[in-house]
MARMI-349270 format. One record per residue: x, y, z of N, C-alpha, C in turn. Coordinates in pm, whole numbers, plus 50000, padded with zeros to 5 digits. Layout:
# MARMI-349270
XYZXYZXYZ ...
This chain:
# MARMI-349270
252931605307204253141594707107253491581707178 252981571907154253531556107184254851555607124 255361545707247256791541007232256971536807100 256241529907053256571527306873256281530506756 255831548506762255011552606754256051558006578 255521555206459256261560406329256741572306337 255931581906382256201597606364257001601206457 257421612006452258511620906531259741617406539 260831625306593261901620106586262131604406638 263371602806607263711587306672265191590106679 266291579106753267521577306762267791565806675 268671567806573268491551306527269831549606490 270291536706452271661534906396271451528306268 272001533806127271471532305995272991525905885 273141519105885274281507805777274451522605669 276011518005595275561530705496275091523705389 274431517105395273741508005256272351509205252 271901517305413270281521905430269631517705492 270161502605558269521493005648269721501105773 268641496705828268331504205953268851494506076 269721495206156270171483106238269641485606358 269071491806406268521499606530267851514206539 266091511206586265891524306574265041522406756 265091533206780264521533406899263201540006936 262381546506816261841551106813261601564806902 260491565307023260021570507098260371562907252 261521552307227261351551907369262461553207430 263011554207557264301559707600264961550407680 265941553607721267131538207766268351542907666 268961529507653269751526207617270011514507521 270111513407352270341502507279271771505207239 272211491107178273671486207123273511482007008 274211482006894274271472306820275851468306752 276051461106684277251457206636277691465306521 278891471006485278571472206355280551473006300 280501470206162281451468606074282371482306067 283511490006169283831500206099284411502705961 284571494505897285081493605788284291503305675 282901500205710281891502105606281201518805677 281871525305775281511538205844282051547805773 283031544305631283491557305602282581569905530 281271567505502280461575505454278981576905500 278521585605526277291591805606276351600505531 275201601905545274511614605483274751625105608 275211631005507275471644305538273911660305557 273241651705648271891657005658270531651805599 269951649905623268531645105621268611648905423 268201638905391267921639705242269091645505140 270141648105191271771646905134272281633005105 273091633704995273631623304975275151618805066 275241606905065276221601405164277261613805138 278341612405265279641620305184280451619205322 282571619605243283191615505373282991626505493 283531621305586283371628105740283491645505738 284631648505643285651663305649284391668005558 283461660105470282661668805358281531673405462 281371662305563280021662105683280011674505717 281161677005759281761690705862281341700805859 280961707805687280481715005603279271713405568 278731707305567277261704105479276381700105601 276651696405727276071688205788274791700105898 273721696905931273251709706018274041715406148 275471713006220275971717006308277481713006313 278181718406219279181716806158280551720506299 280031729206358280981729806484281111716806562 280271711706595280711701306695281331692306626 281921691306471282131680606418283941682706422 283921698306410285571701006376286621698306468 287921697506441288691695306600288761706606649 289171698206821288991709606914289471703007018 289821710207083290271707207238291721720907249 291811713907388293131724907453294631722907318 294851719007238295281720307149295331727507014 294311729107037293921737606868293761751706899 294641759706801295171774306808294261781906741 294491792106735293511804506647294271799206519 292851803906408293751800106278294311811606220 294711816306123296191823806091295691838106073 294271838206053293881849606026293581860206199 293681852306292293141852206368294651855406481 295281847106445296461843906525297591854306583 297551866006644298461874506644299591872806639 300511888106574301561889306538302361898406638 303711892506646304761886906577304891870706655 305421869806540305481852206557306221841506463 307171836506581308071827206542308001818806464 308531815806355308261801506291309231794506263 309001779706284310151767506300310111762306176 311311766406114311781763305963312141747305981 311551744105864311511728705915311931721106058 310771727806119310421716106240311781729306326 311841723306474312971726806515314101721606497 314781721506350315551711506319317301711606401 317521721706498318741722606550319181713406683 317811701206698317741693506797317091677406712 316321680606625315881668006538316061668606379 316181657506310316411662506165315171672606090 315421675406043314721688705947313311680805892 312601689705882310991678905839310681664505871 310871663405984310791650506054309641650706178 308831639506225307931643506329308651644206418 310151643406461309951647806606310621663506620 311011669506510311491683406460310131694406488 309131687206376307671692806429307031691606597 307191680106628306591677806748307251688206845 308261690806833309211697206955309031709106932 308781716906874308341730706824306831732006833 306461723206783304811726506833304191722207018 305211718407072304901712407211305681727007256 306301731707204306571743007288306501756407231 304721751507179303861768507100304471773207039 305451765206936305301776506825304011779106711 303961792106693302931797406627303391791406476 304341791406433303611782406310305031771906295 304761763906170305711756506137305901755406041 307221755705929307231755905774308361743405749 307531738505634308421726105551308111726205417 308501714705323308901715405178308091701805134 307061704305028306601690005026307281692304811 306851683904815307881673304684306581662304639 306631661004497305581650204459306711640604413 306241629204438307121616204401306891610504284 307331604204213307651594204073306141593204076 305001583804176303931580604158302841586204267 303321602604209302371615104319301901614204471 302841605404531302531609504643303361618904685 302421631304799303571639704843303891636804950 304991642704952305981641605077307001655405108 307501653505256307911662605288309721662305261 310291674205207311951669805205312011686205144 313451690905232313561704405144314681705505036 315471698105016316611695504901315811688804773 315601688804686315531681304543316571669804579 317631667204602318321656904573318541651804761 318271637304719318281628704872320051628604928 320821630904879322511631404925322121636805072 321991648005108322351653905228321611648405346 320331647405347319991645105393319061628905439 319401621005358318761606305354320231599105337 320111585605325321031575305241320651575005104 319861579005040319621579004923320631589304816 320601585104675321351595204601320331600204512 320121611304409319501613404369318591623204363 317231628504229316891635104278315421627104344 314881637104448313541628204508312621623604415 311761631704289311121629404224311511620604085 312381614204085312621606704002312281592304146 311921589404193311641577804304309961576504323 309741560004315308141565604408308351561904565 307051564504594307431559604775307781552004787 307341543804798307501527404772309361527204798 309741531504660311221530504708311671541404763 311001552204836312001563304910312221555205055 311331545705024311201539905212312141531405248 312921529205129314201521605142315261525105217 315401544605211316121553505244316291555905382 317441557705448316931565205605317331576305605 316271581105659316351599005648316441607105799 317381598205898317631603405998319101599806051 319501592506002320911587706051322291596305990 322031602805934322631614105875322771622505958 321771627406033321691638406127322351634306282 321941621406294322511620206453322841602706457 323011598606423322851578106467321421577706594 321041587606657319861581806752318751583406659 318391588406559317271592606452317151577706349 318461568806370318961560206231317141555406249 317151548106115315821547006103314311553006041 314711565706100313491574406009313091578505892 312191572905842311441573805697311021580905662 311121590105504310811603205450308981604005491 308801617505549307591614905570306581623005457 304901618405507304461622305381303141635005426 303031640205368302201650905370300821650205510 300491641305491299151638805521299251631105662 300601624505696301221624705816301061641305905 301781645705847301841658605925300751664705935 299711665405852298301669405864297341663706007 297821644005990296861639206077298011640006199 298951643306261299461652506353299331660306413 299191675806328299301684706408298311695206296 297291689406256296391698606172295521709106309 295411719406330295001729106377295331733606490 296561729206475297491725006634298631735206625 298981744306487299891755806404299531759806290 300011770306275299751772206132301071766706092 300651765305943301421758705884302251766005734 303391765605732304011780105593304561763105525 303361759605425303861750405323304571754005184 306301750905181306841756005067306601748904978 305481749704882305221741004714306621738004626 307711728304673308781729104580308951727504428 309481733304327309311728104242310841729404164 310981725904011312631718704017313561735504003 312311741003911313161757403923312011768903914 312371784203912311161792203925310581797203848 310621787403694309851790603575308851782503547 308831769603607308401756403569306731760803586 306071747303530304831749203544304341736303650 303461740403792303331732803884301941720403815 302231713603857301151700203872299841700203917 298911703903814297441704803888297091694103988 297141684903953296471671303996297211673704100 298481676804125299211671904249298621685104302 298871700104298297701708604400296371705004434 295781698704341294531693604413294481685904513 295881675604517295741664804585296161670304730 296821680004717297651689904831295651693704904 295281702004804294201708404844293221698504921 292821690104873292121679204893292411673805044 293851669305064294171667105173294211679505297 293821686005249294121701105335292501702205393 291911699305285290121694805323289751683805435 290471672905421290331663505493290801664905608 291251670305632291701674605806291331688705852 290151697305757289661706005820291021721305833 292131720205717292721729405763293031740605689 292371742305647292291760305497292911768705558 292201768005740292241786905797293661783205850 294261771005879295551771705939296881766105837 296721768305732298201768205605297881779405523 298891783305453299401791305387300361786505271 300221786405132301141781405052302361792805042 303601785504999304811797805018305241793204860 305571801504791306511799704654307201808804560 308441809604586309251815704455309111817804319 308231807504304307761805404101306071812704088 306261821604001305061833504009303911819303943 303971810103879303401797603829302491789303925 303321790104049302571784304122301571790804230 301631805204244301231812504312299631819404198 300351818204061298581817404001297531807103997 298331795603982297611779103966296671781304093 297291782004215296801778804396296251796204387 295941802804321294961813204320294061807904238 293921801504164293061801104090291721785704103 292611776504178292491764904227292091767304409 292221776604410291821777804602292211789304666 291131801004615291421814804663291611818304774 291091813504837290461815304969291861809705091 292921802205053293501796705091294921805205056 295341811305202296391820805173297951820105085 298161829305051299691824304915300571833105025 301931831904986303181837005032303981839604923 304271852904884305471850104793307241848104859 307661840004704308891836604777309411847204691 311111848504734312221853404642312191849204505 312021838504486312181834604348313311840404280 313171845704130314311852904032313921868604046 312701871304144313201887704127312451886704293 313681891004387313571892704566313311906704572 313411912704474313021931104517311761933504474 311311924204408309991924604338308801921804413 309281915104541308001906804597306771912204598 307011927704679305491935204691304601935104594 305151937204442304191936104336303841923404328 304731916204321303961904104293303031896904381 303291901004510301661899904585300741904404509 300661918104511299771923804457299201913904359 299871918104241299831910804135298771894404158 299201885504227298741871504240297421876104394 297261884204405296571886104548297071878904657 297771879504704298881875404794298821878504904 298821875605039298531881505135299921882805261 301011872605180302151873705272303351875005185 304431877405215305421876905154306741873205232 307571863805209308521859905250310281865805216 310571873705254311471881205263313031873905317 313881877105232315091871005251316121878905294 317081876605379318391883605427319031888605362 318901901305346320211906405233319711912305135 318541907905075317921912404984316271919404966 316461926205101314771934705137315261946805176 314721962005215314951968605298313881977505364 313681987505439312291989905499311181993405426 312201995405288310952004405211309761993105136 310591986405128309611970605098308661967905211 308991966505366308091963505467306891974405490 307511989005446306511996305502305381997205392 305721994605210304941991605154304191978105161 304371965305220303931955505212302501962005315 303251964705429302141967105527300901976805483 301391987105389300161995605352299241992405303 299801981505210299171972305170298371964405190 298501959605334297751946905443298241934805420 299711937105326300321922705336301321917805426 301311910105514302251906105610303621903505568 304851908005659306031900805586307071890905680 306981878505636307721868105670309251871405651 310061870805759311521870705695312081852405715 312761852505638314041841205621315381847805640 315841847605699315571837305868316741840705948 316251837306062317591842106195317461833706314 318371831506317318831822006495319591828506573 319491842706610320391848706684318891859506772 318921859906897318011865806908317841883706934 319631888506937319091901806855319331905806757 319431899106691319241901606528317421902806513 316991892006541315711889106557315201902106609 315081902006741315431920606729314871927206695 315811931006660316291940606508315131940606411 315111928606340314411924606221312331928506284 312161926106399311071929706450310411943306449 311751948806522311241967306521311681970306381 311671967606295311841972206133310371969906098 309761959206175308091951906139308061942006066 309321931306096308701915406016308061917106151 306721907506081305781902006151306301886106200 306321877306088307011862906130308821863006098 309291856406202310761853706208310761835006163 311411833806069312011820506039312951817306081 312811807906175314181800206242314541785006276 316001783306265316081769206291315961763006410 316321775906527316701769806663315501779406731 314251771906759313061778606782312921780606953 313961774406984313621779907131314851787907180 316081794407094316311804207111315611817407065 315741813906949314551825906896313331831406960 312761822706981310921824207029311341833707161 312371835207238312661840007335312391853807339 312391862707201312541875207215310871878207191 309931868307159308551872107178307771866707323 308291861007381307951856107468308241862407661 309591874407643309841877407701308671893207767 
């Protein structure tokens, strides 16, 4: 074929409005052209597909691997990920404040296999991360969180409480922690809600879900929840995307209620489990999370019984007894 030749492939660079800004046809080298990133946020997603964002590309596109992240950072995802394995209850919070990036950062820089926090929808649905309902303990703020929108939580400092070197730090928001450390841990997201009868917020799970899309991370979170409400909604809204039951109002109950919601983990509390629960969870093929221990033979302990994940605050004492 001639260098300018219509047919056959070509390399070209295409506006998303259709204009063609550079095509090179058949001939080889090297062209440049200028272009607006502003106007890059949407692509066809394959030859005769309609435009769609980058995370939709990923999926639809003819070679969807080279699109996903990757590098020496990104872990097996949860299905994948062997057990037993530590997890840093909000962040490693016994060195940084609790659901904060440098709580996460410090726990995930030193492999922990997963990480769990509390997201919260605000006055004007954005989510965010915080594990109390009410800002007293942990922010300058009073109150409860969801009576606030962002806008004014950012007023708050949500680190000077914990240490005066943190003063400064701003409630963070969901999608922060996503564009962080999305496939970098799994992730045990607790869906908070005000008690364990309530009925959860579609729009706001979608928006959870949605953002969970956009960073490519289904195979590495897990939703966690006490309220049997929210564990049908996020079954029914995104099967495929693993549930956890919490304690909620009945902690002896959990195994059924896996069952029950198709559940694939269960989160188990101190005091209120005993083997006969673990050895049925497992017959089952449901994993069991305990809450929680910072002592590492207790941890132990709690292992050769067969929790699979240990919840802890102080993740680099803990992690010690899997690592050894």
């Amino acid at each position: 074929m001639d260098v300018n030749s219509d047919i056959g492939g070509a390399s070209m660079v295409v506006a998303p409005t259709g204009e063609v800004l550079c095509n090179m046809y058949s001939r080889t080298g090297i062209e440049t052209v200028d272009v607006d990133i502003k106007n890059k946020y949407y692509k066809p997603a394959g030859f005769g597909n309609p435009d769609a964002a980058h995370y939709e590309y990923i999926e639809k596109g003819r070679r969807p691997w080279k699109y996903r992240p990757a590098g020496s950072a990104i872990v097996r995802p949860d299905n994948w990920m062997p057990y037993p394995r530590i997890c840093a209850h909000r962040g490693f919070n016994t060195i940084a404040p609790e659901n904060s990036m440098p709580a996460f950062g410090a726990a995930v820089a030193m492999g922990a296999e997963e990480i769990e926090f509390d997201l919260w929808v605000t006055k004007d649905s954005e989510i965010v991360s915080c594990h109390d309902s009410t800002l007293d303990r942990v922010s300058t703020g009073t109150g409860k969180i969801y009576d606030y929108t962002y806008e004014e939580l950012l007023a708050f400092d949500f680190g000077v409480k914990y240490n005066e070197k943190f003063k400064g730090m701003k409630v963070l928001k969901f999608e922060e922690i996503l564009k962080k450390f999305a496939c970098h841990t799994i992730m045990n997201i607790h869906l908070k809600t005000i008690d364990n009868q309530c009925e959860y917020d579609s729009d706001a799970l979608r928006r959870i879900i949605a953002l969970i899309d956009k960073y490519d991370c289904r195979k590495y979170v897990y939703f966690m929840s006490g309220n049997d409400n929210v564990l049908r909604l996020a079954s029914e809204m995104a099967p495929d995307i693993c549930r956890c039951v919490g304690a909620g109002e009945a902690p002896w109950e959990m195994v059924d209620r896996a069952l029950k919601y198709d559940c694939r983990k269960i989160q188990l509390v101190k005091g209120y489990f005993n083997q006969e629960m673990i050895d049925r969870a497992h017959a089952n093929g449901i994993k069991c999370n305990l809450f929680w221990s910072d002592e590492p033979q207790e941890a132990k302990e709690y292992l050769a019984m067969g929790i699979d994940t240990i919840l802890t605050n102080d993740y680099n004492l803990v992690s010690q007894v899997t690592k050894g």
